[in-house]
DRENKOLSE-365866 format. One line per 3 residues: for each residue y, x, z of C-alpha. Coordinates in pm, 1 decimal. Each point is the difference from the previous one (the first is absolute). Layout:
N
Y/X/Z | ...
***
This chain:
224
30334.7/-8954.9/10040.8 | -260.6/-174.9/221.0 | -145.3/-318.5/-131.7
-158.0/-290.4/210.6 | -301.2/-160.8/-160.2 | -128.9/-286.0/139.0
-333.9/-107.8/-83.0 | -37.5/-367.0/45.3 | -355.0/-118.7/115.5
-150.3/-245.1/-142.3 | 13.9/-315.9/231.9 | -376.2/-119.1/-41.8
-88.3/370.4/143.6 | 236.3/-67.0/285.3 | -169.8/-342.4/79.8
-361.0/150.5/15.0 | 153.0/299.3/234.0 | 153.6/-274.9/222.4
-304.2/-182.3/-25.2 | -196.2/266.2/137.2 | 224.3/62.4/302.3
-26.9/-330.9/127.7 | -303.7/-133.4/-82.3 | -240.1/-29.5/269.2
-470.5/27.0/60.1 | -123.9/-341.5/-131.7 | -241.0/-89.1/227.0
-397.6/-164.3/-64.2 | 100.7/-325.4/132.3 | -241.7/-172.7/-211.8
-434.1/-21.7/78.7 | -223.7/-36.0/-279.4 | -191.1/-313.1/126.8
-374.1/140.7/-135.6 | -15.2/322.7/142.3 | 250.9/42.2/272.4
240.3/260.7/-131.8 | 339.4/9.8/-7.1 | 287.1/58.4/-266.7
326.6/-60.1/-154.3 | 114.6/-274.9/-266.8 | 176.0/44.7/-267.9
220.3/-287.9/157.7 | 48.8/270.9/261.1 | 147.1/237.5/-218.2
220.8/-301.2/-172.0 | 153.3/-81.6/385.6 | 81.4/360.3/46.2
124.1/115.6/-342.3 | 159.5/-325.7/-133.5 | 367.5/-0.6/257.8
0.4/448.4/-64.1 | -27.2/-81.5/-397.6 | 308.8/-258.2/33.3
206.2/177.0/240.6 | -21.2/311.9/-206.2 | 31.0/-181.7/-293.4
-308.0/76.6/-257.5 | -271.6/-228.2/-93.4 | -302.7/50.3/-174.9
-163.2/-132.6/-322.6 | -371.1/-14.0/-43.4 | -188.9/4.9/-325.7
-343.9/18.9/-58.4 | -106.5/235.6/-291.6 | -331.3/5.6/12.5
-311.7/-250.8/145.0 | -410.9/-1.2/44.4 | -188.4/-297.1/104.3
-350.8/67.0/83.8 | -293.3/-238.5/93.6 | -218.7/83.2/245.6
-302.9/-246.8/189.5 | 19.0/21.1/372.8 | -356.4/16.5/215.4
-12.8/-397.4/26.9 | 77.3/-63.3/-367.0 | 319.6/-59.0/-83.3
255.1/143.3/-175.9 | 216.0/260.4/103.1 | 341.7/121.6/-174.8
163.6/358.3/46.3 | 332.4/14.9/-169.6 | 190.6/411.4/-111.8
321.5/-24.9/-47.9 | 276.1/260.0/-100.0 | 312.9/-90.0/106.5
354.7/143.0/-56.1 | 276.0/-4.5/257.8 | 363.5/14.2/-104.3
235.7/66.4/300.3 | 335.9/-66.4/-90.1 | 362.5/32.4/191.7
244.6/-300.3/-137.4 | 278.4/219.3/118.6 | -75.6/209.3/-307.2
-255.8/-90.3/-190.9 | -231.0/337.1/78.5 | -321.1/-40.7/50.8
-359.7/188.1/41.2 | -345.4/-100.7/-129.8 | -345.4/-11.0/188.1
-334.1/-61.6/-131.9 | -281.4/-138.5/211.4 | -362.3/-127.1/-43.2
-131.6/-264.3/240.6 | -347.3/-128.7/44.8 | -108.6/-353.7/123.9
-319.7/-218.5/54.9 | -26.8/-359.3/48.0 | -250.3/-264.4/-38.9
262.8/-231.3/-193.0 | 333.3/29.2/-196.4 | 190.8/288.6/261.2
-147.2/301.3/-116.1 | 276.7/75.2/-216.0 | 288.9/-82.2/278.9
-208.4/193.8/250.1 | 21.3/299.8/-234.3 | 357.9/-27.1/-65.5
107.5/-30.3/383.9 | -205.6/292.0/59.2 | 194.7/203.8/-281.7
295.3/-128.0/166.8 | -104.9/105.2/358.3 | -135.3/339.5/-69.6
331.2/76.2/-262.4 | 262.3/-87.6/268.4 | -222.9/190.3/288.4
24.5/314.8/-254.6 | 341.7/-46.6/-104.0 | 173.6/-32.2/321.0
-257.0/217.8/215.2 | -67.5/-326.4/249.5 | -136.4/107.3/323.3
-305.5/-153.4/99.7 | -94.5/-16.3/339.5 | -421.0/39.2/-105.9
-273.3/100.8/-283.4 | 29.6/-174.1/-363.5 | -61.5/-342.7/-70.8
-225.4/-195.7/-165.7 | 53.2/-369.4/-52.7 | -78.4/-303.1/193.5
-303.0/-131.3/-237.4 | -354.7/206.0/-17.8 | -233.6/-64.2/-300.3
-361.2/94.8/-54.7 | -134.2/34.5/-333.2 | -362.1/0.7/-150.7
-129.9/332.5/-182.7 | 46.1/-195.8/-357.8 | 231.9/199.3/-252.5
340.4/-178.9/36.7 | 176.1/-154.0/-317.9 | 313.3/120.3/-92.0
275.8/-201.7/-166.6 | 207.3/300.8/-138.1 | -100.9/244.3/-239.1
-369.8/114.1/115.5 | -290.4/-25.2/-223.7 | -312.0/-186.7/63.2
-300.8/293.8/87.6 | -267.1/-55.1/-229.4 | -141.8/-375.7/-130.0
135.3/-83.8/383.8 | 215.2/-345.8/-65.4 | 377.3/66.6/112.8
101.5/-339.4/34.5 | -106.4/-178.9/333.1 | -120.1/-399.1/-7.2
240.6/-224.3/220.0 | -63.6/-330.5/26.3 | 356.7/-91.8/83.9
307.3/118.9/-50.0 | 238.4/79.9/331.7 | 156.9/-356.7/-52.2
-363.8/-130.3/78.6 | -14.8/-136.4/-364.6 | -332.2/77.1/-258.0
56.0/296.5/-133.6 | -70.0/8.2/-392.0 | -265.3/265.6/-20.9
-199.5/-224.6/273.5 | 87.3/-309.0/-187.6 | -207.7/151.2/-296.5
-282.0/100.1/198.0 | -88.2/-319.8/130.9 | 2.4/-134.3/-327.5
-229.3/292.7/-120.4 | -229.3/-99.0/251.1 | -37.9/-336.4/-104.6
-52.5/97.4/-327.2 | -270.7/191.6/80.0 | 175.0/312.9/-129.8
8.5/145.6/339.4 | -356.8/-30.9/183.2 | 38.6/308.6/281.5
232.8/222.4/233.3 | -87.3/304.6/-241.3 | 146.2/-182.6/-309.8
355.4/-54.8/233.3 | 4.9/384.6/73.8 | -25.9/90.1/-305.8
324.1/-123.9/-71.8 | 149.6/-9.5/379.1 | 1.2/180.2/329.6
-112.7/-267.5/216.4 | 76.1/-82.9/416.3 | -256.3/-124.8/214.9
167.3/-287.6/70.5 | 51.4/-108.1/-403.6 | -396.4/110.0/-55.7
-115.4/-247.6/262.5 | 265.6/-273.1/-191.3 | -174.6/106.8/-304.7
-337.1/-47.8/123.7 | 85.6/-346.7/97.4 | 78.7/-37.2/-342.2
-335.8/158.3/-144.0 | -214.7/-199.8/201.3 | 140.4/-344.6/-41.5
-210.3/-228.0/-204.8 | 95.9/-76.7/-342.4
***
């Protein structure tokens, strides 16, 4: 007696295989204004894959499990943020509820508060180029904004440890809303207290910019 067995597939690994079929090269229809290359958005990725994820019916759920900001100062003094993140992908069918799992790290740099979206919409981009094997129509990217650090040690705002007596904590004078930041707040009035009379006594305590040790030299040499 014969027996027919059918094996039923799950329908978020039918949605990826459809995916696949259909989807077509992204192209580098974007120019990094600095240094003339060229490369593809994530918002490139979002018009291709966003009509293919709804007419096949999945969607997918980001989380992010896992995220390093690190301060770095650029040649000209400022401040410069690179942002890790790990992020998790959940690609899920609503026809049945399966679903698969991805795990991706993205890196981003920015001189204000995007580091950390940069990072995730690169995790995004490079996870749905892997996952549904996007043909590209050129070389990898890299992303539309170019930074140039100094050779000081960087300061991380995860888990690393300071080397040495080297301060971890970097001096800002204000915070990214433009406001005093407390740390500066006290140093001012250290100065005029005369408990502060140098730029060594600072880095004891702080890494210092160029731009915040001229502000503090203002400060030193202002009569009493």
């Amino acid at each position: 007696m014969e027996t027919n067995i059918q094996l039923l597939v799950p329908k978020v690994y039918e949605a990826i295989g459809s995916i696949m079929a259909a989807i077509e090269p992204i192209a580098k229809n974007k120019k990094n204004t600095s240094q003339g290359y060229k490369f593809r958005g994530v918002d490139d990725v979002y018009a291709v894959l966003n009509p293919m994820l709804i007419a096949n019916k999945v969607f997918i759920k980001p989380d992010c499990i896992e995220h390093q900001l690190i301060q770095f100062e650029s040649k000209s003094g400022g401040a410069l943020f690179r942002a890790i993140v790990t992020m998790k992908y959940t690609l899920t069918s609503w026809e049945d509820g399966s679903f698969i799992e991805l795990l991706m790290v993205g890196e981003g740099m920015d001189s204000g508060d995007k580091a950390t979206p940069k990072a995730q919409s690169i995790a995004y981009k490079y996870m749905a180029f892997q996952l549904f094997c996007i043909p590209v129509d050129s070389g990898d990217d890299v992303e539309n904004q170019s930074h140039e650090v100094s050779h000081q040690q960087p300061q991380s705002h995860g888990n690393s440890e300071p080397k040495g007596n080297e301060p971890e904590k970097w001096l800002n004078d204000v915070d990214k809303q433009g406001n005093e930041t407390p740390e500066w707040e006290n140093l001012c009035n250290a100065i005029q207290g005369k408990r502060i009379t140098s730029i060594a006594d600072v880095r004891k305590h702080y890494k210092v910019s160029k731009v915040v040790a001229e502000k503090i030299q203002t400060l030193l040499n202002a009569p009493s």
